[in-house]
C-alpha positions, -999 to +999 in steps of 0.1 A: -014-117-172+015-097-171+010-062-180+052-056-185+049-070-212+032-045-231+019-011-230-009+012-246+000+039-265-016+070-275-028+073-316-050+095-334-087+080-338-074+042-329-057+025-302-013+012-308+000-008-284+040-019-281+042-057-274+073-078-262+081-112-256+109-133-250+104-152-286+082-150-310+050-175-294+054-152-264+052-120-289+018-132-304+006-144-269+009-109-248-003-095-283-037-111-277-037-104-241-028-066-245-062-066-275-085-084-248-073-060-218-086-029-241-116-049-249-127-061-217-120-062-176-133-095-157-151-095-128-162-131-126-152-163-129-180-185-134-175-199-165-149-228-177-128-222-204-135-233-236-102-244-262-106-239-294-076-245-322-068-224-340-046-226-377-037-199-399-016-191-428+008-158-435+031-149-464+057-134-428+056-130-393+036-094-397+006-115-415+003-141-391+004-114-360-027-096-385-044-128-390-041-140-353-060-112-337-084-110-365-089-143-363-091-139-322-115-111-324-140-129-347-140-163-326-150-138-295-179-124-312-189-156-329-192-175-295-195-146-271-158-160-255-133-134-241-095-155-251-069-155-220-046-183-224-029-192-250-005-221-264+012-226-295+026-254-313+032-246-345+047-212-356+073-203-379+069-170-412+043-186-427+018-212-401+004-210-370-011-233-350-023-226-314-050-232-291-068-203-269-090-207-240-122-185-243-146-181-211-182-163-213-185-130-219-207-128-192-174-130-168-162-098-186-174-059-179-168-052-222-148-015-223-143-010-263-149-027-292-124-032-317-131-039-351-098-052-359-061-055-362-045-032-387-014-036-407-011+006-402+022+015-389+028-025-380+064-033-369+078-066-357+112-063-343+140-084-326+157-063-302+188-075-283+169-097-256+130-094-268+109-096-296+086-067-303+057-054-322+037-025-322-003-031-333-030-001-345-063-016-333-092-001-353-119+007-327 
């Protein structure tokens, strides 16, 4: 994981965090491994990774973002799985279509919960070379 690619910022009562990517598959991908880095540090690596696909709708690009991290952070509390990879083949304003690779929690020390992915302050932006979004998380 390459922590360039986003950053944690400082918020009231939650935590905002400033994503990029190269395109927009990146953008959602470092936007899931920014959530899980608040959420949890690993210091196993017993388990294999489990796939799971994942499909989701969105009237725009800001939705889908919403609905992919909510979407994220129930799967990890449904099947106790902490999501590191991720690939997508399907994702345009209004679908998404991806599969994430959980592992145990039990190779994770957990750090903060978040309760979800808020559309508070969201932004989704193309910049000159990079896509990028800033997230409120609400912990």
């Amino acid at each position: 994981m390459d922590k360039d690619n986003f950053e944690i910022l400082e918020h009231t009562a939650d935590i905002r965090v400033r994503v990029k990517g190269e395109d927009l598959k990146e953008l959602f991908s470092n936007s899931a491994h920014a959530m899980f880095s608040i959420v949890a540090a690993r210091i196993g690596n017993d388990s294999v990774p489990e796939e799971f696909l994942i499909e989701l709708d969105g009237n725009n690009y800001e939705e889908l973002l919403i609905n992919w991290l909510n979407e994220l952070l129930s799967l990890s509390a449904v099947k106790e799985k902490i999501f590191q990879d991720f690939s997508f083949s399907l994702l345009d304003g209004q679908h998404l279509k991806a599969k994430a690779s959980g592992f145990d929690n039990t190779d994770y020390e957990i750090k903060t919960e978040i309760k979800a992915a808020t559309y508070h302050q969201l932004k989704i932006e193309r910049k000159a070379e990079f896509w990028q979004a800033e997230v409120i998380f609400d912990t």
